[in-house]
C-alpha positions as CSV (number, residue, x, y, z in Angstrom):
1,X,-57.1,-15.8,-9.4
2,X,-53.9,-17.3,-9.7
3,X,-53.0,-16.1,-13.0
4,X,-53.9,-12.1,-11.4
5,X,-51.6,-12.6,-8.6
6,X,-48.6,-13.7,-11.4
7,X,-49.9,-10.7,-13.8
8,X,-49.9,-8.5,-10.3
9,X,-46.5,-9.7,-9.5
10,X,-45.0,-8.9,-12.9
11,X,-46.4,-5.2,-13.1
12,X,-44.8,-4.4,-9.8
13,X,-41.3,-5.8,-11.2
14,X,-41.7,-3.6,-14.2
15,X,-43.4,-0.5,-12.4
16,X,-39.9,-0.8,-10.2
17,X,-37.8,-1.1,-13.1
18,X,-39.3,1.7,-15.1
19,X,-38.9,4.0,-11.4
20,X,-35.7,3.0,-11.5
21,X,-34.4,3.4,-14.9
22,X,-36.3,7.1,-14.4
23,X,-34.1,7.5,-11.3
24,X,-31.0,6.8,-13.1
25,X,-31.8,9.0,-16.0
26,X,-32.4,11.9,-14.2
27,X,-29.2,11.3,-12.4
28,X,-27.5,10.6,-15.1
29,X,-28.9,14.0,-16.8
30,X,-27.7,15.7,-13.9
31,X,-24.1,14.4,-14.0
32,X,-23.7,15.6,-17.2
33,X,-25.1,19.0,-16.5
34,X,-23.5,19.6,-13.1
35,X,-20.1,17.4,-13.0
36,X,-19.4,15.9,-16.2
37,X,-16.6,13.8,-16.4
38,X,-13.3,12.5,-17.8
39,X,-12.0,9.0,-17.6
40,X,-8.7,9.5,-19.5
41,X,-6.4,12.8,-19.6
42,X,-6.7,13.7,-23.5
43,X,-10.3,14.6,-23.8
44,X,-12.5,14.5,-26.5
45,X,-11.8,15.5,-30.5
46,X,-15.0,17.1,-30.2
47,X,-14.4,19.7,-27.5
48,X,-13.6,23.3,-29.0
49,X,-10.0,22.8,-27.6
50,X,-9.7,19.2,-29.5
51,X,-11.1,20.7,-33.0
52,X,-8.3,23.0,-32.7
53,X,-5.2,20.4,-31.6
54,X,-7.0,17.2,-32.0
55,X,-8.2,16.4,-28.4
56,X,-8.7,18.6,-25.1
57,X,-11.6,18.9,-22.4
58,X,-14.7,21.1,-22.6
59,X,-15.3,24.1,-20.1
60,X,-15.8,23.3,-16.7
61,X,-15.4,19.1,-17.3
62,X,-14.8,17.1,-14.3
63,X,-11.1,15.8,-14.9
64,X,-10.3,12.5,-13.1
65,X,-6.7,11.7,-12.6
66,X,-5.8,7.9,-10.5
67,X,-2.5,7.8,-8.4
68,X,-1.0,4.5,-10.0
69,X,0.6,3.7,-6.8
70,X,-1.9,4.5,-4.2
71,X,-5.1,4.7,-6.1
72,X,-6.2,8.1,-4.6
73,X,-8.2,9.5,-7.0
74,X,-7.7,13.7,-7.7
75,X,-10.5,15.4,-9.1
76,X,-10.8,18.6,-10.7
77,X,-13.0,21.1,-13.4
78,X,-11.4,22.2,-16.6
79,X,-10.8,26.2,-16.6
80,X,-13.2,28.4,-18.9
81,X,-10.5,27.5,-21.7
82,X,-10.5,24.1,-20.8
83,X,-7.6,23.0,-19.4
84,X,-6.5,21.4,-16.6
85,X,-5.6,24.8,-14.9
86,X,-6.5,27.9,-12.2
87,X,-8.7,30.1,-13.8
88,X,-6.8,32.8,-16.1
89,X,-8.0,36.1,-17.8
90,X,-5.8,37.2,-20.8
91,X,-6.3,40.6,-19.5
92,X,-3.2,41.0,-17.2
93,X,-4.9,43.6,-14.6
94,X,-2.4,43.1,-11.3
95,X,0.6,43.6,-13.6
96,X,2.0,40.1,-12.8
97,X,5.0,38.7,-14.1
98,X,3.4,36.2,-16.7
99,X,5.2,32.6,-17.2
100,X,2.9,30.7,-19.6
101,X,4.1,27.0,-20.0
102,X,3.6,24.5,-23.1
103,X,4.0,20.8,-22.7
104,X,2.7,16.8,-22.8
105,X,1.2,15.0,-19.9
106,X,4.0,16.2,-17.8
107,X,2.9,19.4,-17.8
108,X,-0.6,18.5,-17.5
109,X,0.1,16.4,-14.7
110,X,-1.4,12.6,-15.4
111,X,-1.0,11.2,-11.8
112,X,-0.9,14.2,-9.6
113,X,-3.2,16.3,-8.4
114,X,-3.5,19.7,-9.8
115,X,-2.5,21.5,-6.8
116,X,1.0,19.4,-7.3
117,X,1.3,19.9,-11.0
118,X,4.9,22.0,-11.4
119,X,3.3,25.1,-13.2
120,X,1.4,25.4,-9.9
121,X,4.2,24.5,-7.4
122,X,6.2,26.9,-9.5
123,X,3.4,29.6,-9.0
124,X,3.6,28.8,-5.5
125,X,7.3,28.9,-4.7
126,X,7.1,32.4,-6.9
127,X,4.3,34.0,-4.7
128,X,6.1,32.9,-1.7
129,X,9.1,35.0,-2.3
130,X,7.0,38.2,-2.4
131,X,6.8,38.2,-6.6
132,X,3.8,39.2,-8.8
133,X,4.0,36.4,-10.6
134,X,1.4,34.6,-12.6
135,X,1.8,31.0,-13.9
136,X,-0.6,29.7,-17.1
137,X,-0.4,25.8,-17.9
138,X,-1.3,24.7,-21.4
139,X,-1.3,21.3,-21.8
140,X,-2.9,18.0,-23.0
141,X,-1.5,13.9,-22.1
142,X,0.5,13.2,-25.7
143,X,1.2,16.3,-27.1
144,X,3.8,16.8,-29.1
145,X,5.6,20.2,-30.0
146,X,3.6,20.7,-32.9
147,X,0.4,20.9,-31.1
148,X,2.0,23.7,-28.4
149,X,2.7,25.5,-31.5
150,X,-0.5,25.9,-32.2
151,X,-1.6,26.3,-28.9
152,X,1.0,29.6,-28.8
153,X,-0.4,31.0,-31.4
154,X,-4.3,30.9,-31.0
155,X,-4.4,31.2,-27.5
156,X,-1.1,31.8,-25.4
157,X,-0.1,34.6,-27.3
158,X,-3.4,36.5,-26.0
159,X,-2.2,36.4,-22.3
160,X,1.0,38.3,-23.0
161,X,3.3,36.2,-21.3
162,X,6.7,37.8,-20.6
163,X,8.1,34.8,-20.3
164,X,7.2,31.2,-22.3
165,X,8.8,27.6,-21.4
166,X,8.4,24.9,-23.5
167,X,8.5,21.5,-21.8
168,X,10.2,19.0,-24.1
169,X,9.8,14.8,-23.4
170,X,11.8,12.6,-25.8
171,X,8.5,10.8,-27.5
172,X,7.8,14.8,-28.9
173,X,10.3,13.8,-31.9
174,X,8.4,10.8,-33.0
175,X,4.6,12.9,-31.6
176,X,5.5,15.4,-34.4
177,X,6.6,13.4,-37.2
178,X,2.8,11.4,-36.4
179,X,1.7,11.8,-40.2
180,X,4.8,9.9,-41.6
181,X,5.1,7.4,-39.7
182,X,1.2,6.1,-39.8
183,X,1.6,6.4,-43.6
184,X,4.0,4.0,-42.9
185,X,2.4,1.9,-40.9
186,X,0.5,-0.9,-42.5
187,X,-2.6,0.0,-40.5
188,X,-2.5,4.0,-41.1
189,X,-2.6,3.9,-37.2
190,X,-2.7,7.4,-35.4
191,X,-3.3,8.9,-39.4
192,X,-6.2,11.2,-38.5
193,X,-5.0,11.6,-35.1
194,X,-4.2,15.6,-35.4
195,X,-6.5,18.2,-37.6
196,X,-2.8,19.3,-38.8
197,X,0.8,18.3,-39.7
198,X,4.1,19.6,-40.6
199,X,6.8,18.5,-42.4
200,X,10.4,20.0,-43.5
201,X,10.6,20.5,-47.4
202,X,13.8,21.7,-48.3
203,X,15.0,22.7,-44.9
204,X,11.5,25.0,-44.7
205,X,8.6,24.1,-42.2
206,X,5.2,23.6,-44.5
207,X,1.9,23.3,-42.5
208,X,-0.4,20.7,-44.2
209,X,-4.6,20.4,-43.3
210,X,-5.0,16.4,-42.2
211,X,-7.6,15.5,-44.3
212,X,-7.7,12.4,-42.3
213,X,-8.8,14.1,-39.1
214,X,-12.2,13.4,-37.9
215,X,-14.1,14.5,-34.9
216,X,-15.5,11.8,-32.9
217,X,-14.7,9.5,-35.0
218,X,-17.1,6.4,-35.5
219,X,-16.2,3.3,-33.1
220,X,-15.8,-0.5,-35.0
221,X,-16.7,-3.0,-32.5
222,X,-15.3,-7.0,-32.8
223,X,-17.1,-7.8,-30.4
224,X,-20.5,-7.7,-28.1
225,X,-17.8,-6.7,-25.3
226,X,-16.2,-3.6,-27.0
227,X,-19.1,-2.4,-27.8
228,X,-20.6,-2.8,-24.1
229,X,-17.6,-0.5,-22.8
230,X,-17.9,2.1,-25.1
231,X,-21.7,2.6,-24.0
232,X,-20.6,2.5,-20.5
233,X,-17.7,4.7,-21.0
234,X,-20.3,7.4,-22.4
235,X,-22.5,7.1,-19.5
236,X,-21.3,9.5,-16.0
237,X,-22.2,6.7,-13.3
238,X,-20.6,4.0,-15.0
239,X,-17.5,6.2,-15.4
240,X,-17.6,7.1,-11.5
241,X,-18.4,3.3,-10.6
242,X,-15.0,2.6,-12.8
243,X,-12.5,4.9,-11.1
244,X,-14.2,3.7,-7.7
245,X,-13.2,0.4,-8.7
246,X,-9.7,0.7,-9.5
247,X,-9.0,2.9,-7.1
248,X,-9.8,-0.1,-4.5
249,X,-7.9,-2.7,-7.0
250,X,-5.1,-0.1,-6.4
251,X,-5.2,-0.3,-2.4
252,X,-4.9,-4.3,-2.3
253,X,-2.0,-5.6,-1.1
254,X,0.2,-2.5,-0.9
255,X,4.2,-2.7,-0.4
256,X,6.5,-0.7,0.1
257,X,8.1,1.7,-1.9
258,X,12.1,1.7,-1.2
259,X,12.4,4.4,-3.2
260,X,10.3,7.0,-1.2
261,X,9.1,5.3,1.8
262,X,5.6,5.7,1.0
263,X,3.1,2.3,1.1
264,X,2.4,1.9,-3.0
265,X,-0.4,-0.7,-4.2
266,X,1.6,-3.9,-5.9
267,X,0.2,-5.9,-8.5
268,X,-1.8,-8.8,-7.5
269,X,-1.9,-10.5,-10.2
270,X,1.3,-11.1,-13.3
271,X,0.8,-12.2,-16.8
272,X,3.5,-13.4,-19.6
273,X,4.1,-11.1,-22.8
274,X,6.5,-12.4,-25.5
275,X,8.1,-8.9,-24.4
276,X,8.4,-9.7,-20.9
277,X,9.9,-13.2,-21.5
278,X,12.0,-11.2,-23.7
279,X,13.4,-8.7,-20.3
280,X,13.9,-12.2,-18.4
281,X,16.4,-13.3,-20.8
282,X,18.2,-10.2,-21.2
283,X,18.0,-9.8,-17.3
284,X,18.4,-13.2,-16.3
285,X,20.6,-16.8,-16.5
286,X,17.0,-17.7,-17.2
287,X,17.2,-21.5,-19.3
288,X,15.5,-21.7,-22.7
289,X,15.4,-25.7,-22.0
290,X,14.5,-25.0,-18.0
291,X,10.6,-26.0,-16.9
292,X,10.4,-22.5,-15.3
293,X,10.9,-21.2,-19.3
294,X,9.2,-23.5,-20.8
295,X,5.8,-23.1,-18.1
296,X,6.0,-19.5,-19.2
297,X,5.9,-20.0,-22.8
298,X,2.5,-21.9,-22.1
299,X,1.2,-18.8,-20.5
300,X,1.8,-16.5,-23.0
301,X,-1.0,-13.6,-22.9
302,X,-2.5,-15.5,-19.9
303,X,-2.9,-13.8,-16.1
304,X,-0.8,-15.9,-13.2
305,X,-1.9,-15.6,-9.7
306,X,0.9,-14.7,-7.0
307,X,0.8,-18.0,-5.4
308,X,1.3,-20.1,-8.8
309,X,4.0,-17.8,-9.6
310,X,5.9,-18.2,-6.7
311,X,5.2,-22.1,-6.3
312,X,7.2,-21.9,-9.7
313,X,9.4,-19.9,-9.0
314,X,10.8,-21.6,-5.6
315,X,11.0,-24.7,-7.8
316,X,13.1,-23.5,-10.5
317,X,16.1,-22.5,-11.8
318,X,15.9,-18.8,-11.8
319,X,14.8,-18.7,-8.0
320,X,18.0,-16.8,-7.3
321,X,16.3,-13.8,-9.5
322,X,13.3,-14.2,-8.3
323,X,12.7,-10.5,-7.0
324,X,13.7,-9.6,-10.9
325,X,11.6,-12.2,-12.3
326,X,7.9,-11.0,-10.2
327,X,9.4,-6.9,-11.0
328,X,9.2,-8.1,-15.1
329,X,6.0,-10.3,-14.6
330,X,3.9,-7.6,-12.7
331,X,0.7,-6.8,-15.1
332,X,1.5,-3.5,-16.4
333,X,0.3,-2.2,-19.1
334,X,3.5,-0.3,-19.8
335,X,5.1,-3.5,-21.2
336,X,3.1,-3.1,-24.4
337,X,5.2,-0.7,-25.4
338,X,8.5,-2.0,-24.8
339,X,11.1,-3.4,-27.5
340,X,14.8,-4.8,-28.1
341,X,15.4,-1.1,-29.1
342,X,14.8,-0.1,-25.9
343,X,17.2,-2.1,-24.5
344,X,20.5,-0.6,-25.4
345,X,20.2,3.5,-26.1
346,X,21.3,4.9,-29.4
347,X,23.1,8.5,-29.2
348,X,20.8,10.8,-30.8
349,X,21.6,12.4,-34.1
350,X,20.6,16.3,-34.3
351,X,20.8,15.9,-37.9
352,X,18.0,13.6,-38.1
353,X,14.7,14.3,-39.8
354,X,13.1,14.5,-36.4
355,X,15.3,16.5,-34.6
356,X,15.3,18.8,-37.5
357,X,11.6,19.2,-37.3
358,X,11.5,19.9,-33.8
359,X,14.4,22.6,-34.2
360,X,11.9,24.4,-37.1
361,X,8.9,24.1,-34.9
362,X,10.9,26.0,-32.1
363,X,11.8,28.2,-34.4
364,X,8.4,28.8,-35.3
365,X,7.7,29.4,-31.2
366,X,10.6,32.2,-30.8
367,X,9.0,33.9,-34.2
368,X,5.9,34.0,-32.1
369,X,7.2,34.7,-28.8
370,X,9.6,37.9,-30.1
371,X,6.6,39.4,-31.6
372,X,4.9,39.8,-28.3
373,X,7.9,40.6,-26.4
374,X,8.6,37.2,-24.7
375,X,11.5,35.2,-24.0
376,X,11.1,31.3,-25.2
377,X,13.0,28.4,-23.1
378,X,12.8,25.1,-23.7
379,X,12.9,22.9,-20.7
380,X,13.4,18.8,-21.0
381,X,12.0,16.7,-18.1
382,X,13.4,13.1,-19.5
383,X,15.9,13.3,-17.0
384,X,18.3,10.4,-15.0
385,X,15.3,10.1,-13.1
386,X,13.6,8.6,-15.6
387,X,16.4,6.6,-16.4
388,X,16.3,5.2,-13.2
389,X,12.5,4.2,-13.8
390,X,13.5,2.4,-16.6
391,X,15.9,0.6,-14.6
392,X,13.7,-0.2,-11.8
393,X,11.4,-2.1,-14.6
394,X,14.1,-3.2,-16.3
395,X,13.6,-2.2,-19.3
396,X,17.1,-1.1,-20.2
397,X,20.9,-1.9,-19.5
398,X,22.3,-0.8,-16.2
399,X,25.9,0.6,-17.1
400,X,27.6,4.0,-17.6
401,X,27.7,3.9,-21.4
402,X,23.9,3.3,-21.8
403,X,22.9,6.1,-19.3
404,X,25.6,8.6,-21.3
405,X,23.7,7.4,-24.8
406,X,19.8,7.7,-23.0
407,X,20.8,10.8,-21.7
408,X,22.4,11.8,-24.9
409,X,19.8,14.2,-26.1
410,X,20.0,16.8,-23.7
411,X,23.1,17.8,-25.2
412,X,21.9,17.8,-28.3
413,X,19.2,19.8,-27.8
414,X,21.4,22.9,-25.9
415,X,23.4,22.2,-29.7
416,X,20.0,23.2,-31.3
417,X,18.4,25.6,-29.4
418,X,22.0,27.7,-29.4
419,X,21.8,27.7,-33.1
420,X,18.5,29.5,-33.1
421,X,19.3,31.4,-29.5
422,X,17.0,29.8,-27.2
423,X,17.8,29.3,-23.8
424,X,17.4,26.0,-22.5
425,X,16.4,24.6,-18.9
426,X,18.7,21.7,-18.3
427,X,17.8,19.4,-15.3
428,X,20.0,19.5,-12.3
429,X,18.0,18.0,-9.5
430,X,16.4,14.3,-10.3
431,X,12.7,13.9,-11.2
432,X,11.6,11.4,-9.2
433,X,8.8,9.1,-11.1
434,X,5.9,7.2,-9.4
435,X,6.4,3.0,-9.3
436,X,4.0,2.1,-11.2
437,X,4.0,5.0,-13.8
438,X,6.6,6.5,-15.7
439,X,5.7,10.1,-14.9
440,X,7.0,12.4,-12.4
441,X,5.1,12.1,-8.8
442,X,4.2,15.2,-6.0
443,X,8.0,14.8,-5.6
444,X,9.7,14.9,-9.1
445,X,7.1,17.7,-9.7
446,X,8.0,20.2,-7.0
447,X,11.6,19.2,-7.9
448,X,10.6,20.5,-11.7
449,X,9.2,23.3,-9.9
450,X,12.4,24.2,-8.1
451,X,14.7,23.5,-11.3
452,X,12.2,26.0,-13.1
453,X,12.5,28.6,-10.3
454,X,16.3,28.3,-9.2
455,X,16.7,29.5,-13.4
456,X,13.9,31.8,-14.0
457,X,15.5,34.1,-11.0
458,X,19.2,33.8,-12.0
459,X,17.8,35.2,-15.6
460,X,14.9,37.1,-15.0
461,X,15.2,38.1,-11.3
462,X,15.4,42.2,-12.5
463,X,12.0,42.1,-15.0
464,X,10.3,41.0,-11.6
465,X,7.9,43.1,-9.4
466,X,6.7,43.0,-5.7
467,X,3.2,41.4,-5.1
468,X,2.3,44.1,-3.4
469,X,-1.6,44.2,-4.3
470,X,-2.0,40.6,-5.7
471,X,-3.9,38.4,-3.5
């Protein structure tokens, strides 16, 4: 009798389990029918959009963006064409004024919602004037120029735009020269990253098939752990469970922001890189020989809590720097990607490879652009505001010569684009970026927006009509 109340017990466990692994099946089924999503902002090489340009979202995918300051999360479908964008129609049947804008994660808009992307302020600040104006985004996180190329030419092209910008970030020089610099890299990295790549033989832009690309490529796991988030990261609830969960980590302890006056989430916890010790000593009196120094060096790769830090700190040598010192030791994963070379700007060279191979591909864009009619500008959104960012973090020397040689390149690219007679958007108010994230905020994007505008109606005001009958 015993042994049937034990063999009674276990059924009901496993009749439970069974009803709820049914449950959360069928609601996983559904997710994925009714509101897939999307935990990053590239996509997936699979999606008709990233067979074409190497990543992009599939129709109607549920696109999740995460303020990094506030952790509000904005949440929005993909168009029919897949992107992150109003719904369009290449047929233009109110007559509007078409702008159709190319670009990177700017463009796309990876920490704003989409309602304050710039193409859509832009739209907006348009419209409210009385124009007929239409505004088309097409845009993916890390493109580079060579990918909006492409984009041009198999799908912007069929709207008819009468007008076409081209938003240019600095990382597009090394983003199109991908292929030559993984072959260079010992570990191929970012190889098959593209289904295409260009070069510049002899002054003459060649088109090369990546026979490297693959489309969802297969995962290698090290460990039991890897492989445990990229099951999860597949699933829908475990991807709405994970942006539920930063969002909150992004709400502790918030500060605020002396830069806009708004209450931003601060980190709550600091680690040690050998690149942030390296900003200490660049930024700081900080002692090589000090205990503060050498505790850090201990801690390399390891998380601090607040409180230890600041124990530390109020006992060192570097206390007088300790507001720089907790700025440089916040976990961010940004600081992966910083260098010495980042340190001190170089002036850019227009006669380098890359800047070369951006000029062709331009080139290539106005070829495109004139057979339809269009007029091609080139806008660049690495601005002082984002010099200012790097400031705020750091990152790179405060004085008037580096800001004249980070800033450097938007001369040279009005020497460029005058060369080949493209008209280019140069930045005249600041682009404001979020704290915790290099890219523009609601702010700095309405600011692009009005930058856009305050141009686009000096040049074009006359090719405009009244939006009489568009609603």
């Amino acid at each position: 009798m015993h042994y049937d109340k034990y063999f009674n017990f276990i059924k009901v466990i496993l009749v439970n389990l069974l009803i709820l692994a049914v449950l959360l099946t069928l609601t996983e089924i559904a997710l994925r029918m009714i509101r897939p999503t999307s935990l990053g902002t590239m996509g997936h090489s699979a999606s008709p959009n990233g067979q074409l340009y190497g990543w992009g979202y599939y129709s109607g995918e549920i696109i999740y963006i995460l303020d990094p300051d506030t952790g509000e999360v904005f949440s929005s479908p993909a168009n029919s064409h897949g992107w992150r964008d109003a719904e369009h129609q290449y047929q233009n049947s109110k007559g509007a004024f078409r702008i159709l804008l190319l670009g990177d994660s700017n463009t796309f808009g990876d920490i704003v919602s989409v309602e304050n992307t710039y193409p859509r302020i832009l739209e907006k600040l348009l419209r409210s004037r009385g124009l007929n104006v239409e505004v088309i985004s097409i845009a993916y996180a890390g493109w580079g120029t060579d990918q909006e190329l492409e984009a041009l030419i198999n799908e912007g092209v069929k709207y008819k735009p009468n007008l076409i910008i081209v938003q240019f970030c600095t990382n597009d020089l090394t983003d199109n020269d991908y292929y030559r610099l993984a072959q260079k890299d010992p570990l191929h990295k970012y190889l098959g990253w593209k289904p295409f790549y260009y070069t510049l033989e002899a002054g003459v832009l060649v088109r090369h098939i990546n026979p490297f690309f693959e489309v969802e490529k297969p995962a290698h796991f090290s460990s039991i752990k890897e492989l445990l988030w990229s099951v999860l990261g597949r699933l829908e609830l475990p991807r709405l469970f994970y942006f539920g969960y930063r969002a909150l980590k992004l709400r502790e302890d918030p500060i605020p922001n002396k830069q806009t006056g708004n209450s931003v989430a601060a980190a709550t916890q600091f680690t040690i890189s050998n690149n942030q010790l390296r900003m200490l000593e660049l930024n700081t009196d900080i002692d090589p020989d000090g205990s503060f120094y050498r505790f850090l060096k201990t801690r390399i790769n390891e998380t601090i809590s607040r409180d230890e830090l600041i124990k530390r700190l109020e006992q060192s040598e570097v206390k007088d720097y300790s507001n720089v010192v907790l700025r440089i030791l916040e976990k961010r994963a940004f600081h992966e990607d910083w260098s010495d070379a980042s340190w001190l700007a170089k002036h850019q060279d227009g006669n380098s490879y890359q800047w070369q191979l951006f000029k062709a591909l331009v080139q290539q864009m106005k070829d495109a652009s004139d057979k339809i009619g269009a007029r091609l500008l080139i806008f660049p959104e690495t601005d002082l505001g984002q010099f200012k960012w790097q400031l705020a973090w750091y990152r790179t020397k405060n004085n008037e010569q580096n800001k004249t040689e980070w800033l450097s390149h938007l001369q040279v690219i009005q020497d460029l684009m005058n060369q080949i007679g493209v008209q280019v958007i140069q930045p005249k108010r600041e682009y404001l970026r979020a704290r915790n994230d290099s890219h523009p905020n609601a702010e700095g994007n309405e600011a692009m927006a009005e930058d856009i505008m305050d141009y686009v109606l000096r040049t074009e005001g006359s090719r405009f009509t009244h939006r009489a009958n568009l609603r």
